[in-house]
Structure formats: C-alpha cells, structure tokens
C-alpha positions as CSV (number, residue, x, y, z in Angstrom):
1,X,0.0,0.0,0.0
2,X,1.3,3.3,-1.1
3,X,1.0,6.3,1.7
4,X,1.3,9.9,0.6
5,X,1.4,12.6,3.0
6,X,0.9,15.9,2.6
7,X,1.6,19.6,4.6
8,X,2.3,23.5,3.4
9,X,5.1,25.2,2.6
10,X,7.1,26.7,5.5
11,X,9.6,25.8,7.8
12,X,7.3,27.5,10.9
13,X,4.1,25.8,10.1
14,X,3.7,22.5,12.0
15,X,1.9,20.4,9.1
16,X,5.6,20.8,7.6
17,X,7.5,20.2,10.3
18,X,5.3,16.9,11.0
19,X,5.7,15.3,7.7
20,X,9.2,16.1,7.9
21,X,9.9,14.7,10.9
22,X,7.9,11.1,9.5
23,X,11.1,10.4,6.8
24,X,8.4,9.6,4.3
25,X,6.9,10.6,1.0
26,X,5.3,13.6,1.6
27,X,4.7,16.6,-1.3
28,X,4.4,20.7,0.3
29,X,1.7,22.5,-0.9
30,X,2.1,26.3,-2.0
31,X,-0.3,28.8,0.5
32,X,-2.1,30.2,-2.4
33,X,-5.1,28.7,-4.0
34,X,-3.9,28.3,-7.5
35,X,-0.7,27.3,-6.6
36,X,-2.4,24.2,-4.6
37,X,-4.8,23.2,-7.5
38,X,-1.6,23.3,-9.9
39,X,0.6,21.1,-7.0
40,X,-2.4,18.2,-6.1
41,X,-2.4,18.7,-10.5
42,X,1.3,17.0,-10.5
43,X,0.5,14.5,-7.4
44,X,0.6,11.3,-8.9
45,X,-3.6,9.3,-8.0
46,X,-1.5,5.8,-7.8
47,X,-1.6,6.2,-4.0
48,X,-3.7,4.3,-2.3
49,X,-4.2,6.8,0.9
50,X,-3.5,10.0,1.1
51,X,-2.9,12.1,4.8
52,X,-3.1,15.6,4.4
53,X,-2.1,18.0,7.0
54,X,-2.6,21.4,8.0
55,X,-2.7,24.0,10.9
56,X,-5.7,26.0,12.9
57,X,-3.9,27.7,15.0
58,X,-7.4,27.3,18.0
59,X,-6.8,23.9,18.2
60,X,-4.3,22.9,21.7
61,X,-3.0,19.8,22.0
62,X,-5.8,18.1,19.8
63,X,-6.3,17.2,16.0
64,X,-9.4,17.7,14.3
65,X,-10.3,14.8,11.8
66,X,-12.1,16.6,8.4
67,X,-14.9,14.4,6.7
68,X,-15.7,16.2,3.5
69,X,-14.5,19.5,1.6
70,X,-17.1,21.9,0.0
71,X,-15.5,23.9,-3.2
72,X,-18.5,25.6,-5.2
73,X,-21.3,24.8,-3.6
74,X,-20.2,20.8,-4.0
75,X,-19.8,18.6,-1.2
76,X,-17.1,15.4,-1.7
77,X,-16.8,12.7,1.0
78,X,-13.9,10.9,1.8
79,X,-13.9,7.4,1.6
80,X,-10.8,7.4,4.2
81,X,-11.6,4.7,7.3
82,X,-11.9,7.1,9.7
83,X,-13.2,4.8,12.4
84,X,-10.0,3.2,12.4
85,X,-7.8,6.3,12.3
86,X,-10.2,7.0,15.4
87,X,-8.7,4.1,17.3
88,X,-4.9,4.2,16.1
89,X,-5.5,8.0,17.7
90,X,-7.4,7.1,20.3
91,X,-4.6,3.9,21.4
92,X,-1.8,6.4,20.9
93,X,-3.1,8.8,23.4
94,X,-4.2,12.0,20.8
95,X,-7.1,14.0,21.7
96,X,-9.2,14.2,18.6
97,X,-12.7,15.5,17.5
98,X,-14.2,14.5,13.7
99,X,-15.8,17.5,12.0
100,X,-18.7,17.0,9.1
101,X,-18.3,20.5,8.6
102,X,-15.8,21.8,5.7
103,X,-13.4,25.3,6.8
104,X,-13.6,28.1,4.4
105,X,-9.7,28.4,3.3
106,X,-7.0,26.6,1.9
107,X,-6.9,23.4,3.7
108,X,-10.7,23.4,2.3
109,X,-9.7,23.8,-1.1
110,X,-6.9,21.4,-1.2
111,X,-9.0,18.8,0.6
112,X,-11.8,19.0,-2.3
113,X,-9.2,19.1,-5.0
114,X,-7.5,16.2,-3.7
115,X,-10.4,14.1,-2.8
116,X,-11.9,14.5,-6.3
117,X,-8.5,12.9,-7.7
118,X,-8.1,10.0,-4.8
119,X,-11.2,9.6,-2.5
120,X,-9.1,7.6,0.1
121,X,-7.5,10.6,1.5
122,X,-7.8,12.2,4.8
123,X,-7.7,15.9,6.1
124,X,-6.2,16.2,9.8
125,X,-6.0,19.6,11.2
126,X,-3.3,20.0,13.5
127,X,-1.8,22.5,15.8
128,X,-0.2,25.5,15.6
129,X,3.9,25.2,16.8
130,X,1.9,27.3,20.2
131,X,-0.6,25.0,20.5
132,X,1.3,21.6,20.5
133,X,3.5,19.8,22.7
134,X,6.7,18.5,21.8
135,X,5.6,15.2,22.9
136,X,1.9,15.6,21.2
137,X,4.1,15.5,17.9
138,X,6.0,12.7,18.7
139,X,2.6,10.8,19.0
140,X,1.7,11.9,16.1
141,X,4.8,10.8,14.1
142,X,4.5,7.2,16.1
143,X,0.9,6.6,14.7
144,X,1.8,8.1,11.8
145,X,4.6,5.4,11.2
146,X,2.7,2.3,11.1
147,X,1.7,3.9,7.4
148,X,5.0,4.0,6.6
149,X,6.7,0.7,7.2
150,X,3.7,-0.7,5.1
C-alpha cells in the first residue's frame, strides 16, 4: 500500500514540520489557491491513501479529523476509514474531534481538489507550533509510522 502525505510550505508551520519529521513521502503544498490546484495537479492518483495535514492555530493539544471538503457549492466525501484512524489515535493517546463541517480556506480547497483525484485521502487539522507539545508531535509521528513501514 502506497501512503502519501501531505503539509504546506514553510519551515514554521507545524503540518511541515510533522511530515518532515515522518522520513516519508510527503509533497508541500504552496499557501495560495492556484498554486495548490496546480501542486495536487502533479501528485501522482496511484496512491492508495492520502494524509493531508494542515494547521488551525485554536486547536491545543488536539487534532481535528475533516470528513468532506465543499469547493463551489459541492460537497465530496472521503472514503478514508476514519473509524480506524479514530482508534490508532485514540490507542496512541491524541485527543481528537471529527468535524462534518468543511473550513472556508485553503486546507478546504486542497481537501476538495484532492479528494476529487483520490477519495481515500484524509484531512487532519493540527496545531499550531503554540498549540502543541513537543511530545503531542511525537505521538503523532509514532501513529503516523505504522503507514510507513507498510
């Protein structure tokens, strides 16, 4: 099984910093919306799941799990097993919420354009570098792993 993850562009901004710090195949997204419709355009659809991560800076110490994207006026799904992401999160100790309800910026936009190309992907919001432990990251990169090494 092929794993792609995904963050944006920046050496500050955690999502970047995460998929760094995982040693796997990961592509950075530019902060602009064309310049995120033209990267997911080059992203190969051969892989079979897909994390995507980005930052809202009110989360602390806690992900937020996204469900769907809404890009004009159309909802897409992901087909992602989010029950079982719940329990690999919920074993490794990360305090998580599930949201049915799509932001309004870029991590919106990137979700949608990304889901319409490969529905087995998954949006995680993460903390800002304020709002998360050091060792909250290190949980992250030791569920995160298992992905990896398969």
């Amino acid at each position: 099984m092929k794993t792609l993850f995904t963050a944006f562009k920046g050496i500050h901004n955690t999502s970047f910093q995460l998929v760094d710090q995982l040693g796997a195949n990961y592509v950075l997204l530019t902060n602009s919306f064309q310049g995120i419709e033209k990267d997911i355009s080059f992203i190969d659809s051969d892989d079979s799941i897909v994390y995507m991560f980005g930052v809202d800076k009110t989360l602390v110490d806690k992900i937020r799990i996204e469900t769907c994207a809404n890009y004009n006026e159309e909802m897409v799904y992901t087909k992602f097993d989010i029950r079982t992401l719940e329990n690999r999160f919920r074993s490794g100790n990360i305090f998580y919420t599930v949201s049915d309800k799509p932001t309004h910026y870029l991590c919106n936009a990137a979700y949608y354009h990304m889901l319409k190309k490969n529905p087995n992907t998954v949006f995680i919001h993460i903390p800002s570098l304020k709002g998360m432990r050091v060792d909250m990251m290190h949980k992250l990169v030791k569920v995160l792993e298992d992905d990896i090494l398969h």
